[in-house]
mmCIF file as gemmi writes it, N, C-alpha and C atoms, coordinates in Angstrom:
data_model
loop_
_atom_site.group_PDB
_atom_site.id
_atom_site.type_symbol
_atom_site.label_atom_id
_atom_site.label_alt_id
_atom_site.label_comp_id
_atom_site.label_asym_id
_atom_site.label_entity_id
_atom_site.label_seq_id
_atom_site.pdbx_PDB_ins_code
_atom_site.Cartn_x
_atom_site.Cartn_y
_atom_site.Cartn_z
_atom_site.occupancy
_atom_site.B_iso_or_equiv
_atom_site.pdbx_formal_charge
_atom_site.auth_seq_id
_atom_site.auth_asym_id
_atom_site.pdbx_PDB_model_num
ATOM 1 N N . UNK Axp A 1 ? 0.848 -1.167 0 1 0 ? 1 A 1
ATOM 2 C CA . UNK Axp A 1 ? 0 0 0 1 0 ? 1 A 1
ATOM 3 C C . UNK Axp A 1 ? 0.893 1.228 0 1 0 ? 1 A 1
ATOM 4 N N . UNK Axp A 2 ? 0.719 2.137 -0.827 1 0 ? 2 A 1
ATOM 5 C CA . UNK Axp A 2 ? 1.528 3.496 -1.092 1 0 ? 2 A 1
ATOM 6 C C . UNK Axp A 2 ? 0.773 4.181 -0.25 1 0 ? 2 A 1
ATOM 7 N N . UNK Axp A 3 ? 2.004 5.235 0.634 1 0 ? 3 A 1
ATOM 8 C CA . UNK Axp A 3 ? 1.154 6.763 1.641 1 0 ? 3 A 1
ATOM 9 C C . UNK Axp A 3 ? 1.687 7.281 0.764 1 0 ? 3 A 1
ATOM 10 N N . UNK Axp A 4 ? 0.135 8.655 1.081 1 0 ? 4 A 1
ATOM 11 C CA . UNK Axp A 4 ? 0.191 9.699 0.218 1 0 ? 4 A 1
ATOM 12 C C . UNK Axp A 4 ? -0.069 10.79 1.203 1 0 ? 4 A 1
ATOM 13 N N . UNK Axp A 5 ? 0.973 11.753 1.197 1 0 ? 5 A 1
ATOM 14 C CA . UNK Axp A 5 ? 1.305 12.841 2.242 1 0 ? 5 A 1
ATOM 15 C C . UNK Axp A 5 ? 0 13.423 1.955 1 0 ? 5 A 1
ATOM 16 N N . UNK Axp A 6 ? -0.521 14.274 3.105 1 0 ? 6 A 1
ATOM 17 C CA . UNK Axp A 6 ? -1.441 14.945 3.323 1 0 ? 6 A 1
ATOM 18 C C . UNK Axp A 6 ? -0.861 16.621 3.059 1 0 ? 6 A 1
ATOM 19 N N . UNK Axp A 7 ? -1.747 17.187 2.164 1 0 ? 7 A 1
ATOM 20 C CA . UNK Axp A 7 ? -1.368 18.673 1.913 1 0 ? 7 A 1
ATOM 21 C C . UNK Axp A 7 ? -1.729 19.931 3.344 1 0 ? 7 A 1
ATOM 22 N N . UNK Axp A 8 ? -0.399 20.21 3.374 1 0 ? 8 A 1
ATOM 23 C CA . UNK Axp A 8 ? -0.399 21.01 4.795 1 0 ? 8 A 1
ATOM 24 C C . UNK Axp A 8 ? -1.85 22.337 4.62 1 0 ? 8 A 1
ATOM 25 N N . UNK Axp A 9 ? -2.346 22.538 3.61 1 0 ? 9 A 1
ATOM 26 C CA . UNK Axp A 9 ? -3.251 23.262 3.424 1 0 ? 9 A 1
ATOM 27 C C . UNK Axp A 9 ? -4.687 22.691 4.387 1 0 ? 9 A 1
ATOM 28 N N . UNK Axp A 10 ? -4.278 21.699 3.918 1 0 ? 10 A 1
ATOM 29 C CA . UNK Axp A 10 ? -6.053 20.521 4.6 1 0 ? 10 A 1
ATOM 30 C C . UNK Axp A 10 ? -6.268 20.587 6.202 1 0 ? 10 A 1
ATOM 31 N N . UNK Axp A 11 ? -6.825 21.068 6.739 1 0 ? 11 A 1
ATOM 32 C CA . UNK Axp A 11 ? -7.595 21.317 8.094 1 0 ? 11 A 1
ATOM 33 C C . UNK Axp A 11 ? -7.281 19.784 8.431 1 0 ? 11 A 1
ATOM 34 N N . UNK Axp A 12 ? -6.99 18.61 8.316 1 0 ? 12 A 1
ATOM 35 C CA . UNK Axp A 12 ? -6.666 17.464 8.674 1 0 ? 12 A 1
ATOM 36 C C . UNK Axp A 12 ? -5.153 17.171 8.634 1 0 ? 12 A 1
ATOM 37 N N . UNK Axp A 13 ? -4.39 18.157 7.927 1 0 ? 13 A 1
ATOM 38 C CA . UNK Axp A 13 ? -3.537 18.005 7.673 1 0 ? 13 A 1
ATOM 39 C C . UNK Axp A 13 ? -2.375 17.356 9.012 1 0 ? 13 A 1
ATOM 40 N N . UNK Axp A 14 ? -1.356 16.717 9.235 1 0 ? 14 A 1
ATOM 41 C CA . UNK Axp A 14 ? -0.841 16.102 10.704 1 0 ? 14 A 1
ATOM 42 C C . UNK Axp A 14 ? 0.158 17.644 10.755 1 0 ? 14 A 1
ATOM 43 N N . UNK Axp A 15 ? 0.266 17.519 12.177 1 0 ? 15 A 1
ATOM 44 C CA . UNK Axp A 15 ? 0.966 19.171 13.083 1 0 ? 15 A 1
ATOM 45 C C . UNK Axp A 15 ? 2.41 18.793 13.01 1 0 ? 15 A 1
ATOM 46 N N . UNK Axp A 16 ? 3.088 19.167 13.506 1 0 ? 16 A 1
ATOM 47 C CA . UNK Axp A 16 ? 4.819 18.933 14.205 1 0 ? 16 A 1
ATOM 48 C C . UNK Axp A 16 ? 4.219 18.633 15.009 1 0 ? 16 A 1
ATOM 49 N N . UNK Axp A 17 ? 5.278 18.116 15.837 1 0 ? 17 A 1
ATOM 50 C CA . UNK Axp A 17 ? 5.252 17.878 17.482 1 0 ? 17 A 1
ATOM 51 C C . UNK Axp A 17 ? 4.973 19.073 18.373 1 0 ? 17 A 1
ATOM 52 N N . UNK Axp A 18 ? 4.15 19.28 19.263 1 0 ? 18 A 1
ATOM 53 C CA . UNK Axp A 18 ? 3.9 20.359 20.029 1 0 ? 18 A 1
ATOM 54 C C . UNK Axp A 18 ? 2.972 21.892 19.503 1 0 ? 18 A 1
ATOM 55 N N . UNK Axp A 19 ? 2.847 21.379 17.915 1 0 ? 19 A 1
ATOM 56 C CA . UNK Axp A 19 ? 2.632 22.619 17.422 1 0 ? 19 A 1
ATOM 57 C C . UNK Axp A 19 ? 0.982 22.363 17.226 1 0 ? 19 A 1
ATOM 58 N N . UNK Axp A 20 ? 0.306 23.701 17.136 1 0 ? 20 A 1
ATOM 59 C CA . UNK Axp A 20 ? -1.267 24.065 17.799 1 0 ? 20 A 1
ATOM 60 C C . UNK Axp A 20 ? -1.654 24.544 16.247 1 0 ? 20 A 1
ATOM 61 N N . UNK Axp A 21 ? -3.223 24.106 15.894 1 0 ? 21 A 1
ATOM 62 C CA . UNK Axp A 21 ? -3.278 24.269 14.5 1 0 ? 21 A 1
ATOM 63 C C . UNK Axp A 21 ? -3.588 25.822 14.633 1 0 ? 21 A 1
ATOM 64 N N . UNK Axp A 22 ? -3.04 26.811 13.436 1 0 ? 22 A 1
ATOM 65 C CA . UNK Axp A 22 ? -3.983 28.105 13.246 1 0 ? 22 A 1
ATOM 66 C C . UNK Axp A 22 ? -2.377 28.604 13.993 1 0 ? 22 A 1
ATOM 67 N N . UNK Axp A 23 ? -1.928 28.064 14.682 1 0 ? 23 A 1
ATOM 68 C CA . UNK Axp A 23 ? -0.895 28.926 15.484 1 0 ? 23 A 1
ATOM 69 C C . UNK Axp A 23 ? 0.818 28.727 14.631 1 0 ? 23 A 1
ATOM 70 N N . UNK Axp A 24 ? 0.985 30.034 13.999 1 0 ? 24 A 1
ATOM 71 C CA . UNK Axp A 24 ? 2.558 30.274 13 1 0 ? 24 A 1
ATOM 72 C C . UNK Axp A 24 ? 3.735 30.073 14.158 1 0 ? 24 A 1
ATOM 73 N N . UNK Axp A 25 ? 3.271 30.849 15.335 1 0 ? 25 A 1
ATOM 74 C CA . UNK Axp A 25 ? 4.304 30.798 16.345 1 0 ? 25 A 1
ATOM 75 C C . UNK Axp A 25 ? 4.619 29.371 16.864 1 0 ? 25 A 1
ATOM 76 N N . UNK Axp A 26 ? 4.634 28.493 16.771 1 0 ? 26 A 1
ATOM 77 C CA . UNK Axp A 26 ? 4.592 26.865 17.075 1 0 ? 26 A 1
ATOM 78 C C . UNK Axp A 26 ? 5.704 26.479 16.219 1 0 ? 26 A 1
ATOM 79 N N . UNK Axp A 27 ? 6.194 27.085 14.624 1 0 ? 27 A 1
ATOM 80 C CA . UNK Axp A 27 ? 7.042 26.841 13.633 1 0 ? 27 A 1
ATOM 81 C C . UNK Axp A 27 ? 7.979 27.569 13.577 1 0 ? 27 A 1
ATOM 82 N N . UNK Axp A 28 ? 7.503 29.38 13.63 1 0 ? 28 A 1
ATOM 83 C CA . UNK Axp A 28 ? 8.754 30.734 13.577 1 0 ? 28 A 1
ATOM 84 C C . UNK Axp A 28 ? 8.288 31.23 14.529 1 0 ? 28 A 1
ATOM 85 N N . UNK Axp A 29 ? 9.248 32.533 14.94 1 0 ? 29 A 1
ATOM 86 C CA . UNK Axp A 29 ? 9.534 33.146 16.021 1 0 ? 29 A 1
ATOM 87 C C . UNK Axp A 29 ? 8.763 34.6 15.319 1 0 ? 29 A 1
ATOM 88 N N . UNK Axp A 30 ? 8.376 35.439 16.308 1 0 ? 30 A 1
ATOM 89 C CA . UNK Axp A 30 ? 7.42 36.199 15.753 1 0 ? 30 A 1
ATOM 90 C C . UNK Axp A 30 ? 7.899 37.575 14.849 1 0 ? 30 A 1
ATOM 91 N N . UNK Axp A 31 ? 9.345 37.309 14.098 1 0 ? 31 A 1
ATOM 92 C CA . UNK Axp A 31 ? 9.725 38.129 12.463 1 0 ? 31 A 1
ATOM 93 C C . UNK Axp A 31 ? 9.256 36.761 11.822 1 0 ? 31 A 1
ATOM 94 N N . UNK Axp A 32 ? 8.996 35.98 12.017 1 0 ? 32 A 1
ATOM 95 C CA . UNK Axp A 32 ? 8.41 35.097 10.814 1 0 ? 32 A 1
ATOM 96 C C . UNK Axp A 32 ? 9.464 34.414 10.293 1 0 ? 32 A 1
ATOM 97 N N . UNK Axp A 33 ? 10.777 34.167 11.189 1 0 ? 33 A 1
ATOM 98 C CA . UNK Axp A 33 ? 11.817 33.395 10.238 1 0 ? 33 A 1
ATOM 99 C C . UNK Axp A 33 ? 11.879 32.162 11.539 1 0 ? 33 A 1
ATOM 100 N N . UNK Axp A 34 ? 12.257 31.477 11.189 1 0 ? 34 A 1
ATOM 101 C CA . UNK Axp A 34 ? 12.508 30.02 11.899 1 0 ? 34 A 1
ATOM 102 C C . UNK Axp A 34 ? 13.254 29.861 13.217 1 0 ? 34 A 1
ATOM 103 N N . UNK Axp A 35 ? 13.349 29.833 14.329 1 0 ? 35 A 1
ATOM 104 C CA . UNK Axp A 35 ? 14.17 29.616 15.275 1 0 ? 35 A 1
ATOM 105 C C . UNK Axp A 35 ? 15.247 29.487 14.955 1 0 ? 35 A 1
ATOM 106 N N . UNK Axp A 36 ? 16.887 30.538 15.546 1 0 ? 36 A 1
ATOM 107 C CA . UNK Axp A 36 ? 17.948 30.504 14.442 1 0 ? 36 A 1
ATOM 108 C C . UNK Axp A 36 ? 18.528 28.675 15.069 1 0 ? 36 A 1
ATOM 109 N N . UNK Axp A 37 ? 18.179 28.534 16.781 1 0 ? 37 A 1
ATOM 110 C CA . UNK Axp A 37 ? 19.15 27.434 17.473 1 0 ? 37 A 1
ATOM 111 C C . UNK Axp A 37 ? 18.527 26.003 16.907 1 0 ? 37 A 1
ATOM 112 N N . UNK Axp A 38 ? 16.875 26.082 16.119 1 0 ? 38 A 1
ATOM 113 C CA . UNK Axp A 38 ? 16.148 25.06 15.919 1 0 ? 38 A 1
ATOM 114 C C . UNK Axp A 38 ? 17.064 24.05 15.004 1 0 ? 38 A 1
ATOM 115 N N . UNK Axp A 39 ? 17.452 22.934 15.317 1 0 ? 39 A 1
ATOM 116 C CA . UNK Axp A 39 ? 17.588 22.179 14.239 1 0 ? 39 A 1
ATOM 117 C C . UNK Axp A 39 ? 16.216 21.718 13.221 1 0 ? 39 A 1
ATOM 118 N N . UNK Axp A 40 ? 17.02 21.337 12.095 1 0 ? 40 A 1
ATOM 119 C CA . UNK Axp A 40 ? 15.735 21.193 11.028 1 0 ? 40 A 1
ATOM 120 C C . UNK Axp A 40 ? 15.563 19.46 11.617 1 0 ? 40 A 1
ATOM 121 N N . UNK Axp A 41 ? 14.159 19.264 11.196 1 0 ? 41 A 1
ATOM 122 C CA . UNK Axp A 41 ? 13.217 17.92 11.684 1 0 ? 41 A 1
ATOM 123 C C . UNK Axp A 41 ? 14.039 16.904 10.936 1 0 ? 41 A 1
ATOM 124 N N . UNK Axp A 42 ? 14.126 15.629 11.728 1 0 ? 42 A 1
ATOM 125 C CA . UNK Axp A 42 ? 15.379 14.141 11.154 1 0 ? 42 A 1
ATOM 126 C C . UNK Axp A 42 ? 14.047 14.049 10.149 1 0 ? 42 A 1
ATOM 127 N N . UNK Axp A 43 ? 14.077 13.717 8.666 1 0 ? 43 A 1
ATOM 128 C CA . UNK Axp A 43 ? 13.177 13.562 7.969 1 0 ? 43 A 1
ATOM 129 C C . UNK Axp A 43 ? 13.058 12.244 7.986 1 0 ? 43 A 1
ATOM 130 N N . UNK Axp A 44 ? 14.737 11.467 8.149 1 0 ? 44 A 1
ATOM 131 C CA . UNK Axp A 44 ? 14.373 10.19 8.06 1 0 ? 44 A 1
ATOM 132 C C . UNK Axp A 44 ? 13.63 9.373 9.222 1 0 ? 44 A 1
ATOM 133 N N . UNK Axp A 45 ? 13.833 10.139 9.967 1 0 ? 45 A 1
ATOM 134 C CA . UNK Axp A 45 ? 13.049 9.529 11.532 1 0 ? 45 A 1
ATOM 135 C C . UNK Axp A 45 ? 11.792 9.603 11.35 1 0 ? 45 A 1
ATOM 136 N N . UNK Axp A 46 ? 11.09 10.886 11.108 1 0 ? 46 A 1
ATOM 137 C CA . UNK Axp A 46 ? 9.955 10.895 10.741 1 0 ? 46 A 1
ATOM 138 C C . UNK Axp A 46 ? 9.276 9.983 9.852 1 0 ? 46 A 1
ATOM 139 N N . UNK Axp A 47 ? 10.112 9.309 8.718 1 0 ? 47 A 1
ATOM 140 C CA . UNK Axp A 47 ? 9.573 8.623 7.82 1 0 ? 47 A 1
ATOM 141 C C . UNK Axp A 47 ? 9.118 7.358 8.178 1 0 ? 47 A 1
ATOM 142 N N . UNK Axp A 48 ? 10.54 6.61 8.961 1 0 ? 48 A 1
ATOM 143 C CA . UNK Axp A 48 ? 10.85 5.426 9.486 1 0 ? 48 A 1
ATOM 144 C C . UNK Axp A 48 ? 9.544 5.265 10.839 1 0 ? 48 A 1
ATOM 145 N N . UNK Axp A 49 ? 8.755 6.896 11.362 1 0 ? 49 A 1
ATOM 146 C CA . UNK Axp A 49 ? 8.06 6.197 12.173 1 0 ? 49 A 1
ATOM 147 C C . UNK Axp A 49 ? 6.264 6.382 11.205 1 0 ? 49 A 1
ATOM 148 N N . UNK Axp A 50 ? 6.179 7.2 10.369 1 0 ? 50 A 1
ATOM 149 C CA . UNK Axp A 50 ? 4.951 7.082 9.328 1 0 ? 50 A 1
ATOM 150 C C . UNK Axp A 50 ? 4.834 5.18 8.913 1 0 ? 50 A 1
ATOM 151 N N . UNK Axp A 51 ? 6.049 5.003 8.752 1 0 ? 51 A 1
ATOM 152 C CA . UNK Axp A 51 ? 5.983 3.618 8.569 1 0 ? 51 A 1
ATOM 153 C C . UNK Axp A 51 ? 5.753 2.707 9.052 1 0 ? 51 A 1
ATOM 154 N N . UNK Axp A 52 ? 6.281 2.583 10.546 1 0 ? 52 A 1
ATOM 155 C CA . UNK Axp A 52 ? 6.023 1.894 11.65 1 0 ? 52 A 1
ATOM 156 C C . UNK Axp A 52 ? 4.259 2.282 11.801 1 0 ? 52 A 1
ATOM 157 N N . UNK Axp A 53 ? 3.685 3.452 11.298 1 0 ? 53 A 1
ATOM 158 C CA . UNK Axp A 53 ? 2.42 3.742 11.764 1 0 ? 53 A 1
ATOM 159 C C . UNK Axp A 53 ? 1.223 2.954 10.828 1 0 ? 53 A 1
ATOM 160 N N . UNK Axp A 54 ? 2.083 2.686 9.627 1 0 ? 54 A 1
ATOM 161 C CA . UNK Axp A 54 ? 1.216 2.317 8.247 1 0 ? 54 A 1
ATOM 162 C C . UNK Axp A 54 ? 1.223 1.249 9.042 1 0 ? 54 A 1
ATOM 163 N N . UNK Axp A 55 ? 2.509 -0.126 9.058 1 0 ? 55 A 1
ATOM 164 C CA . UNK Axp A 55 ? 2.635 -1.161 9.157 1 0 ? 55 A 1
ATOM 165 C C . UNK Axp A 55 ? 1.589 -1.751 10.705 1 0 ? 55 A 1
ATOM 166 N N . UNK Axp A 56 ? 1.247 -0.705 11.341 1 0 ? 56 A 1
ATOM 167 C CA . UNK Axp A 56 ? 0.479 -0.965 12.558 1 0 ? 56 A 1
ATOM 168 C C . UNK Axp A 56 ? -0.974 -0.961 12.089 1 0 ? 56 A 1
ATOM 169 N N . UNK Axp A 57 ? -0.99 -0.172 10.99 1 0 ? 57 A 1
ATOM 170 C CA . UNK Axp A 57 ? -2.656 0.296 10.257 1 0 ? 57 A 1
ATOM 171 C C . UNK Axp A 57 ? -2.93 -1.344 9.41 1 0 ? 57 A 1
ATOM 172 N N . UNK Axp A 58 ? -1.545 -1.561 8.893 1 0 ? 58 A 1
ATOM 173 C CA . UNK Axp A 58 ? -1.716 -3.035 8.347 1 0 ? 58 A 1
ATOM 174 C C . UNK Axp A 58 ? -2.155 -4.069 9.143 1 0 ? 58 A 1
ATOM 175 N N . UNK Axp A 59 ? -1.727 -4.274 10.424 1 0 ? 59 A 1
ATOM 176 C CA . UNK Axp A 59 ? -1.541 -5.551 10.791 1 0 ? 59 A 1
ATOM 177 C C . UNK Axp A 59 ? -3.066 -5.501 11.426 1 0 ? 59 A 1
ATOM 178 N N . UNK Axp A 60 ? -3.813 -4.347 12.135 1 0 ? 60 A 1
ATOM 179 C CA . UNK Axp A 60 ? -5.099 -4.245 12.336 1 0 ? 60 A 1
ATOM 180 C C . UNK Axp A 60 ? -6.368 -4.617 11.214 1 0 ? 60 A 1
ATOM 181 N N . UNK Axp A 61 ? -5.608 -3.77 10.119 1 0 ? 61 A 1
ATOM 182 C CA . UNK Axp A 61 ? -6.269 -4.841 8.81 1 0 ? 61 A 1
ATOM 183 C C . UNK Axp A 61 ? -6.713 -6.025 8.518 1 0 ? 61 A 1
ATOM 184 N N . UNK Axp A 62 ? -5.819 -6.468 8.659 1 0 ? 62 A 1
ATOM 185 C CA . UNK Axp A 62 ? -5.326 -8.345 8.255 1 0 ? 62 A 1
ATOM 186 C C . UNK Axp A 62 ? -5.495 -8.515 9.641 1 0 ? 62 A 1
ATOM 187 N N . UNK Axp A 63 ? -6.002 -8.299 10.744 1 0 ? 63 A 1
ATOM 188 C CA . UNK Axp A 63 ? -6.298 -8.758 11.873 1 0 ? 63 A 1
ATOM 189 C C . UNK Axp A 63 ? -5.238 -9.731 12.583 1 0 ? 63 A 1
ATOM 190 N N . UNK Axp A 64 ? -3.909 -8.554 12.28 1 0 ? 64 A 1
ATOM 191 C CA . UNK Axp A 64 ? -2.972 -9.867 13.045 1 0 ? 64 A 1
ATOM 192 C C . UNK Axp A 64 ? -2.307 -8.97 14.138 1 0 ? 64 A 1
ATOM 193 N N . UNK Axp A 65 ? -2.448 -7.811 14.089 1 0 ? 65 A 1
ATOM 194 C CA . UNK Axp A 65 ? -2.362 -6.454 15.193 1 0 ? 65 A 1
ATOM 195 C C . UNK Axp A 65 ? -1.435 -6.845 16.511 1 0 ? 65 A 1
ATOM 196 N N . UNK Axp A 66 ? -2.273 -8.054 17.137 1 0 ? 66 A 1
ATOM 197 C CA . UNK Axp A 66 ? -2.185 -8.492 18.551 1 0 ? 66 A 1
ATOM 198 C C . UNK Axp A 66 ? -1.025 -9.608 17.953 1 0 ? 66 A 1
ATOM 199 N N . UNK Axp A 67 ? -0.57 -9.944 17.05 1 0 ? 67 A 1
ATOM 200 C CA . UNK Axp A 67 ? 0.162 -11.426 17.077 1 0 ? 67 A 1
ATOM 201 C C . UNK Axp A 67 ? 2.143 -10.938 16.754 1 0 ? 67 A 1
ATOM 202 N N . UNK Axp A 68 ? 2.813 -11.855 17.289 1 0 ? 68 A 1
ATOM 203 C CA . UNK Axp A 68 ? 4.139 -11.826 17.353 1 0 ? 68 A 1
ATOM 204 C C . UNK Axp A 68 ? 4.365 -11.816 15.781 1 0 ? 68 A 1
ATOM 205 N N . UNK Axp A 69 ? 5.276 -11.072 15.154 1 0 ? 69 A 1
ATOM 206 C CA . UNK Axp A 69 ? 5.227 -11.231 13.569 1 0 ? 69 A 1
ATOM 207 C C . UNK Axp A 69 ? 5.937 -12.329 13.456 1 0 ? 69 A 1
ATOM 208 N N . UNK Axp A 70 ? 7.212 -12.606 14.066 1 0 ? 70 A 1
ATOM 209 C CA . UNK Axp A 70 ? 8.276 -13.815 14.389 1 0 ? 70 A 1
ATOM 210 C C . UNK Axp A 70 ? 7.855 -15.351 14.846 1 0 ? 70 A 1
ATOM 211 N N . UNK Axp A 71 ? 6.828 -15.173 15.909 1 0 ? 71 A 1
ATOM 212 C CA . UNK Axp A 71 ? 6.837 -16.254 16.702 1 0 ? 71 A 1
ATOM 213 C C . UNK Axp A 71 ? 5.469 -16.508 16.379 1 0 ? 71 A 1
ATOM 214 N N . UNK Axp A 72 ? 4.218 -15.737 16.138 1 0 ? 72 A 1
ATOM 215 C CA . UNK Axp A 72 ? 3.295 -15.988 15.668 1 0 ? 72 A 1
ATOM 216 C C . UNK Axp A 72 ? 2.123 -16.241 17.359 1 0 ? 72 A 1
ATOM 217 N N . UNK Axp A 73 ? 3.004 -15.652 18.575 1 0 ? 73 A 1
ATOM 218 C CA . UNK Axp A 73 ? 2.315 -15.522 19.929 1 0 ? 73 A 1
ATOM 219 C C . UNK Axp A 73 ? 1.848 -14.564 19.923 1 0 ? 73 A 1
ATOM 220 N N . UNK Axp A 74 ? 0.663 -14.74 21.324 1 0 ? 74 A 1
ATOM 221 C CA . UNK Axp A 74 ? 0.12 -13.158 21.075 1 0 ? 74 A 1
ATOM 222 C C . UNK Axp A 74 ? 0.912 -12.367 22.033 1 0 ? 74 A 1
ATOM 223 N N . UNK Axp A 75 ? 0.605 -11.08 21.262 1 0 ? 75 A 1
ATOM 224 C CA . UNK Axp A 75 ? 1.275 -9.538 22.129 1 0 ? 75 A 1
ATOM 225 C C . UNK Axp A 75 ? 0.416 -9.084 23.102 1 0 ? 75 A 1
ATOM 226 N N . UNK Axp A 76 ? 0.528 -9.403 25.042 1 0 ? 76 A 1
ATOM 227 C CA . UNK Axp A 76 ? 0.366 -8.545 25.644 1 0 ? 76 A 1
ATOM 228 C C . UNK Axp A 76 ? -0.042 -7.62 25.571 1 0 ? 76 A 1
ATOM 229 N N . UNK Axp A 77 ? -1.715 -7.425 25.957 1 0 ? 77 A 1
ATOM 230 C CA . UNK Axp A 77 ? -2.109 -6.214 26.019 1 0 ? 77 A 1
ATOM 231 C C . UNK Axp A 77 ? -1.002 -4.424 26.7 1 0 ? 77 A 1
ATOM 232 N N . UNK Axp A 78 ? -0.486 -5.208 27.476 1 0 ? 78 A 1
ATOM 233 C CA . UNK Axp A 78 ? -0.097 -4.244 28.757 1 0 ? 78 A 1
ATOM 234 C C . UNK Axp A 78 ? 1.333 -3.689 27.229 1 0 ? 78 A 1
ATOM 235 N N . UNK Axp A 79 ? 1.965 -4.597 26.752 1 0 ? 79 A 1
ATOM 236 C CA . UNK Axp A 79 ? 3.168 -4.036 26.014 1 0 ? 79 A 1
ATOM 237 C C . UNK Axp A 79 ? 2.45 -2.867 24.78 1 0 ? 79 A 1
ATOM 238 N N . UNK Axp A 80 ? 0.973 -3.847 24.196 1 0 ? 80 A 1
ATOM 239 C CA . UNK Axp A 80 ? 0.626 -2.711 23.219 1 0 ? 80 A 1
ATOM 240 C C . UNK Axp A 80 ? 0.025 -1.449 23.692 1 0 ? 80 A 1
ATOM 241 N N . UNK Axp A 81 ? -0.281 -1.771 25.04 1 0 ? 81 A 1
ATOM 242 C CA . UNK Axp A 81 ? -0.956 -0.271 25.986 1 0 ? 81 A 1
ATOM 243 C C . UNK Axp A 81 ? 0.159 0.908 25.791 1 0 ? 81 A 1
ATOM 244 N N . UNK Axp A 82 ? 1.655 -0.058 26.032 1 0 ? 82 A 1
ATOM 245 C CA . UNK Axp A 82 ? 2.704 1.128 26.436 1 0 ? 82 A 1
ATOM 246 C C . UNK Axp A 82 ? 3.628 1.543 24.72 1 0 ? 82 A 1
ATOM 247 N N . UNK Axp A 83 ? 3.558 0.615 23.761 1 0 ? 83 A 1
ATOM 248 C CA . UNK Axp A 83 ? 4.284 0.715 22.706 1 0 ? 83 A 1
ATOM 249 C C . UNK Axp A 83 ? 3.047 -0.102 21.551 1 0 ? 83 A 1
ATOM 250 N N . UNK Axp A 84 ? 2.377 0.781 21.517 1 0 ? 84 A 1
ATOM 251 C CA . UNK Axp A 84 ? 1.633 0.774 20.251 1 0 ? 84 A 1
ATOM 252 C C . UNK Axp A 84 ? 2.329 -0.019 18.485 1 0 ? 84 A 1
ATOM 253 N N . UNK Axp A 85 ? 3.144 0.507 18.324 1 0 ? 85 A 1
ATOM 254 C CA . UNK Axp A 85 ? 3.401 0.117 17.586 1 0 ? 85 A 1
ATOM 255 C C . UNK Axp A 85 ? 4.477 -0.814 17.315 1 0 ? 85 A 1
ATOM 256 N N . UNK Axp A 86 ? 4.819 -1.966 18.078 1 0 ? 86 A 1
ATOM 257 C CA . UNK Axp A 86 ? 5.618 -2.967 18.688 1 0 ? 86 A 1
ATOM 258 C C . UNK Axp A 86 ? 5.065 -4.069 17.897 1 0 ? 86 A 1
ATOM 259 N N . UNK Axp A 87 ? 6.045 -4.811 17.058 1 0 ? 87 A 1
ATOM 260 C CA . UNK Axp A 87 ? 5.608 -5.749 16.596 1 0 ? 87 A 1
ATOM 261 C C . UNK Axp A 87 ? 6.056 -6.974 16.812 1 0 ? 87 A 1
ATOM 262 N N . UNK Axp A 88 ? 6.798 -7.021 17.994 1 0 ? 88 A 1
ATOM 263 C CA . UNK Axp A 88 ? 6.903 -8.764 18.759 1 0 ? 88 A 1
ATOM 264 C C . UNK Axp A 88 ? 6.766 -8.096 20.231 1 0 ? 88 A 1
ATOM 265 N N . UNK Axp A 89 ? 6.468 -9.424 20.795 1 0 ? 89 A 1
ATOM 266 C CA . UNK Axp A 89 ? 6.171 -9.632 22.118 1 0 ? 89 A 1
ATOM 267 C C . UNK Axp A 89 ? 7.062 -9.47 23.127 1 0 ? 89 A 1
């Protein structure tokens, strides 16, 4: 299954971390240029966890959500309470 980024225009669109919709100050500092100390966002981190998020959207799919991908046991409620997107036991 291919993701298809959501256009930051769309009222659904996903936030940064910490940042409040409607609110510019959450991204730049109030001349409107970027925090100078901010590092820019790990893109690859971000990606690597969109993925981990798909692959969790999958396994609820195919109704295997709760099961060890490896061992084929089930996953502990209490582990998926604390790490959602954990795919062995």
């Amino acid at each position: 299954m291919k993701r298809t980024r959501a256009s930051r225009s769309s009222p659904n669109a996903p936030l940064a971390a910490g940042a409040q919709r409607g609110s510019v100050d959450a991204v730049t500092d109030s001349s409107g240029q970027g925090a100078p100390d901010a590092s820019p966002p790990d893109l690859d981190a971000i990606e690597a966890d969109l993925d981990a998020v798909q692959a969790a959207l999958d396994r609820l799919a195919d109704d295997t959500y709760w099961t060890d991908e490896v061992t084929g046991e089930a996953i502990p409620l209490a582990v998926l309470e604390t790490e959602p997107l954990t795919r062995r036991a």
